[in-house]
TIFI-920000 format. One record per atom (N, C-alpha, C): atom name; z, y, x; residue in three letters; residue number from 1. Coordinates in steps of 0.05 Angstrom, whole numbers. Layout:
<rs>
<"CA",<Z,Y,X>,"ALA",NUM>
...
</rs>
This chain:
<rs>
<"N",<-176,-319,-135>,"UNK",1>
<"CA",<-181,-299,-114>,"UNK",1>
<"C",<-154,-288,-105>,"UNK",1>
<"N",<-153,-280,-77>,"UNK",2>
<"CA",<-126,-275,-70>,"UNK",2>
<"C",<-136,-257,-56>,"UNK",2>
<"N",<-112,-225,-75>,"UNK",3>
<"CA",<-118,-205,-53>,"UNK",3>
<"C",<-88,-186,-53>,"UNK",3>
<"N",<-93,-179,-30>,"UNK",4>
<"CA",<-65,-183,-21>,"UNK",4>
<"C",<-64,-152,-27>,"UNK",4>
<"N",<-29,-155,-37>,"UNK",5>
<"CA",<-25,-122,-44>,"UNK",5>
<"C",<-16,-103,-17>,"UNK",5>
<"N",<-18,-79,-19>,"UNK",6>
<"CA",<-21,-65,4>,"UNK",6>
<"C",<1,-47,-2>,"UNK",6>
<"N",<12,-42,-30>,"UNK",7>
<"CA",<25,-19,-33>,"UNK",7>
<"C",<59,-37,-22>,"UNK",7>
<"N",<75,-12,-20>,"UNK",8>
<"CA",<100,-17,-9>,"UNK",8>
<"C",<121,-28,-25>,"UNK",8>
<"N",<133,-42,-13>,"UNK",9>
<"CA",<164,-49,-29>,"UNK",9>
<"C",<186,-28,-45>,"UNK",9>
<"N",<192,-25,-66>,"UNK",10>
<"CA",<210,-7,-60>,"UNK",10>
<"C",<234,-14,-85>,"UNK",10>
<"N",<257,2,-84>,"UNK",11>
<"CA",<287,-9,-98>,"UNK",11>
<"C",<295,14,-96>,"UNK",11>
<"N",<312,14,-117>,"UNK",12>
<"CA",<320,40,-134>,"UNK",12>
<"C",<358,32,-139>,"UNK",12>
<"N",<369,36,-124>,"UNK",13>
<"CA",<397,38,-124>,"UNK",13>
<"C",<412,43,-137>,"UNK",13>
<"N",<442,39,-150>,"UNK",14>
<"CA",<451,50,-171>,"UNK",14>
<"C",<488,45,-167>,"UNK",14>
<"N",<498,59,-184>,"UNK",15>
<"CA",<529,53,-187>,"UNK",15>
<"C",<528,48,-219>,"UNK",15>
<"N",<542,26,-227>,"UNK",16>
<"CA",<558,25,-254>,"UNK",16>
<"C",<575,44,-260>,"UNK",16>
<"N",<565,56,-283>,"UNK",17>
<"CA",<596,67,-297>,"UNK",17>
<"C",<597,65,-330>,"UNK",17>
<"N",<619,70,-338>,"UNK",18>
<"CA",<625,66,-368>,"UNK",18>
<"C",<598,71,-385>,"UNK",18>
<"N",<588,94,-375>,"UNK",19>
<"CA",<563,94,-397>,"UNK",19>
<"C",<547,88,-379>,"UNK",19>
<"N",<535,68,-364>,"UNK",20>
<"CA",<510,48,-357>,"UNK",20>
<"C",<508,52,-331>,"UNK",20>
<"N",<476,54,-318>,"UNK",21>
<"CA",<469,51,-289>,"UNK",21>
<"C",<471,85,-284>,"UNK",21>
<"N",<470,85,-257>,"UNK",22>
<"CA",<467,117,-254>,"UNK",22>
<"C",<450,106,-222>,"UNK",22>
<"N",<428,122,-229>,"UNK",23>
<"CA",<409,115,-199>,"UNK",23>
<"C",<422,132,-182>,"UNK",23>
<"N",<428,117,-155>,"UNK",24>
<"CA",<438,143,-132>,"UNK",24>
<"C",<424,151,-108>,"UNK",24>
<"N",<407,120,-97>,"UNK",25>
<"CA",<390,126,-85>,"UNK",25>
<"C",<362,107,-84>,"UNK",25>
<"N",<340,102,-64>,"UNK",26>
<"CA",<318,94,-63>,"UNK",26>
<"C",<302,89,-39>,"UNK",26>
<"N",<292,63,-42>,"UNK",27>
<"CA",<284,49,-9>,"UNK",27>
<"C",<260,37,-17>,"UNK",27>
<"N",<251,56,-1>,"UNK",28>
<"CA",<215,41,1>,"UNK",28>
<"C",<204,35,32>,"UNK",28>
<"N",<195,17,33>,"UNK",29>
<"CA",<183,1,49>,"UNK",29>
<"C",<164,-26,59>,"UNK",29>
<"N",<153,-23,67>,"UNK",30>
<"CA",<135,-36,83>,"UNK",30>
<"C",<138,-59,106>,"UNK",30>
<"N",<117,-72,108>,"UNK",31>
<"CA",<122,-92,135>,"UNK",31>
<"C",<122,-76,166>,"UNK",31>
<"N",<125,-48,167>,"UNK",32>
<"CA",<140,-28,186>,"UNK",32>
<"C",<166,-17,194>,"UNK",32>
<"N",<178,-30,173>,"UNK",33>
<"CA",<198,-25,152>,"UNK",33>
<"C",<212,-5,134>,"UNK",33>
<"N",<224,6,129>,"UNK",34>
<"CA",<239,25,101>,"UNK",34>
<"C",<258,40,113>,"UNK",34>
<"N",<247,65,84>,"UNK",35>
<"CA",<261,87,94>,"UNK",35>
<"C",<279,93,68>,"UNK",35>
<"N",<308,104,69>,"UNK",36>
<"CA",<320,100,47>,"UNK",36>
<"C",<334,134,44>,"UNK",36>
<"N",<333,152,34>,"UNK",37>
<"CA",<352,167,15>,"UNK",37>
<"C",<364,165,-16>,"UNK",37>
<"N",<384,182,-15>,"UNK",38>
<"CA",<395,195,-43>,"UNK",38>
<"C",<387,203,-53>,"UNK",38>
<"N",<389,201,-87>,"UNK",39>
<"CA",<365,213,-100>,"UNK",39>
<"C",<384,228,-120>,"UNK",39>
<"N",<408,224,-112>,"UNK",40>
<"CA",<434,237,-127>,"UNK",40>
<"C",<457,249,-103>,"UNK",40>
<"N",<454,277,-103>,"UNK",41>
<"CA",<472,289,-81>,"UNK",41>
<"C",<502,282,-79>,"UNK",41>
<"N",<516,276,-100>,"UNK",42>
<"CA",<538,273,-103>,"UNK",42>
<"C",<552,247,-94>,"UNK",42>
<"N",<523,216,-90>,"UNK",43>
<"CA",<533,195,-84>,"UNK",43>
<"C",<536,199,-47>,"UNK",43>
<"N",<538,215,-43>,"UNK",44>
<"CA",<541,200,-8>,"UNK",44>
<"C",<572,220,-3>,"UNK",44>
<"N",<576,231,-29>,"UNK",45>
<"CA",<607,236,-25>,"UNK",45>
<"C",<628,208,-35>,"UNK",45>
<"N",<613,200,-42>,"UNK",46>
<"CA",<628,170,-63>,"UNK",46>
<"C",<651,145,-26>,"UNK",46>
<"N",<662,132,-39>,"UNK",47>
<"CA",<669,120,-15>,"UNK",47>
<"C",<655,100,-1>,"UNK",47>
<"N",<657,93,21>,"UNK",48>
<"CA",<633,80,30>,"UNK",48>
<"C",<637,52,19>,"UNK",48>
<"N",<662,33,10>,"UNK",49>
<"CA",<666,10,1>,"UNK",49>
<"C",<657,11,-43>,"UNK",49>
<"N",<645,37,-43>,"UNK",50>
<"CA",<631,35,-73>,"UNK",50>
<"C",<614,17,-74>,"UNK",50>
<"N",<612,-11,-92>,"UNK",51>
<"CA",<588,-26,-95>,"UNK",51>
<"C",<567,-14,-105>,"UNK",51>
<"N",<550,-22,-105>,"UNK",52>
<"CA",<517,-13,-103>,"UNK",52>
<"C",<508,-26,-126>,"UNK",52>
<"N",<487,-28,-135>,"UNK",53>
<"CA",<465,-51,-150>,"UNK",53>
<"C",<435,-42,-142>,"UNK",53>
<"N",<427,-62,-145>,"UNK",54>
<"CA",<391,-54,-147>,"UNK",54>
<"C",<380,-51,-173>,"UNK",54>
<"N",<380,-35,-182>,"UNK",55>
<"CA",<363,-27,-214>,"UNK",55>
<"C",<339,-37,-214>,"UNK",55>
<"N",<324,-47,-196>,"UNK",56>
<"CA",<293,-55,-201>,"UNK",56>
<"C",<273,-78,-186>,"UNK",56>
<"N",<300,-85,-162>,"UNK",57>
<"CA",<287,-106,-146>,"UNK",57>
<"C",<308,-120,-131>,"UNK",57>
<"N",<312,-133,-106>,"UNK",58>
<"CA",<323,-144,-94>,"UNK",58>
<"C",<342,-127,-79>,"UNK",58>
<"N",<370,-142,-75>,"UNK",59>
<"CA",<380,-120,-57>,"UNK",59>
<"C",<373,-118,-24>,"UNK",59>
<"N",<359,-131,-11>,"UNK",60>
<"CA",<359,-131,16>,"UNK",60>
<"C",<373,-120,36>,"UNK",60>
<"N",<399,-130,32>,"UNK",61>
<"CA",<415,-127,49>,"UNK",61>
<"C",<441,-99,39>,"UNK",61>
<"N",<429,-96,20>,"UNK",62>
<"CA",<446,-56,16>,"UNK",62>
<"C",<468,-74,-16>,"UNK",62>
<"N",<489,-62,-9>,"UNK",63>
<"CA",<514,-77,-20>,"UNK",63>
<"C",<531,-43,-38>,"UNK",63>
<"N",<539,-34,-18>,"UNK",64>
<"CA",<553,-7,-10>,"UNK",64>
<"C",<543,15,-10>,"UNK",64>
<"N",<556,44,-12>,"UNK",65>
<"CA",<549,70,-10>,"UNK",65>
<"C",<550,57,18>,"UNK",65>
<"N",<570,53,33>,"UNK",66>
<"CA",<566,50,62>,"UNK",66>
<"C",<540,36,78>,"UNK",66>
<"N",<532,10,62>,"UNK",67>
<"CA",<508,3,73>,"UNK",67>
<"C",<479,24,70>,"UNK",67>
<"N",<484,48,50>,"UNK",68>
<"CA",<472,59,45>,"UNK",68>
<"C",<469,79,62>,"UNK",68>
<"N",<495,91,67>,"UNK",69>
<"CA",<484,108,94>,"UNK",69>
<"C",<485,108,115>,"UNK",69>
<"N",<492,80,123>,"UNK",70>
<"CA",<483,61,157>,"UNK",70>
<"C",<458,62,158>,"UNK",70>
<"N",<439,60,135>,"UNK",71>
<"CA",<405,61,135>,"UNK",71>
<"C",<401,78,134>,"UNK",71>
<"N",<408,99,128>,"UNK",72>
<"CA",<398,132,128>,"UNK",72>
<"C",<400,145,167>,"UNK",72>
<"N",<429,132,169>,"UNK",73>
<"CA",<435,140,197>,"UNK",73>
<"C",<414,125,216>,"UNK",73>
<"N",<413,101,220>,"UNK",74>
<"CA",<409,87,230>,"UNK",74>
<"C",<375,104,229>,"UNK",74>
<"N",<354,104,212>,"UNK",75>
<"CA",<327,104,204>,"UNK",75>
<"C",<322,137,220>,"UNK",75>
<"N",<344,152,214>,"UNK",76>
<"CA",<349,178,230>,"UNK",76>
<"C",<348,174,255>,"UNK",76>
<"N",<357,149,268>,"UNK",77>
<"CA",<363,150,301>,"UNK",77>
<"C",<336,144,315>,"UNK",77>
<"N",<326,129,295>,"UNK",78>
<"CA",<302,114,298>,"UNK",78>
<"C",<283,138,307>,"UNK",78>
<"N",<282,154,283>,"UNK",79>
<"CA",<252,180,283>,"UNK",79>
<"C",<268,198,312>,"UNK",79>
<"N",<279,197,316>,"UNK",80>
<"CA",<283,212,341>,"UNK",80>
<"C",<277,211,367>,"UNK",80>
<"N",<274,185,370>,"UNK",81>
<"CA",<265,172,394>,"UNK",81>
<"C",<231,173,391>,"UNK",81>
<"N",<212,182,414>,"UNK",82>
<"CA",<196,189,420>,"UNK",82>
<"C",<177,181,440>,"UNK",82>
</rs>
């Protein structure tokens, strides 16, 4: 039987450091597509060429603190338009 899942995609972001992962931020989404914040205030002071990881899934496209807050900006420009 095939039934198709309904719930959303989602990835949990992170920086390496000496003592392990540190989650910074988180993107969930849908075939509508994804919405992404920080889930750590301090990473969007970080530099934008900081590599990234995915702690829990694929990276789809997010590399960088910088790719990180091109999607935040970007998803912002989006809800504004009406």
């Amino acid at each position: 039987m095939n039934i198709k899942n309904k719930t959303k995609m989602s990835t949990t972001f992170g920086i390496i450091t000496k003592s392990g992962e540190r989650p910074i931020a988180r993107r969930v989404g849908g075939k509508n597509g994804a919405e992404m914040w920080f889930t750590d205030e301090l990473a969007e002071m970080l530099p934008d060429d900081t590599p990234v990881e995915p702690l829990d899934n694929s990276a789809q496209g997010i590399y960088t603190i910088g790719d990180i807050k091109n999607h935040i900006l970007n998803q912002n420009k989006d809800k504004k338009v009406v």
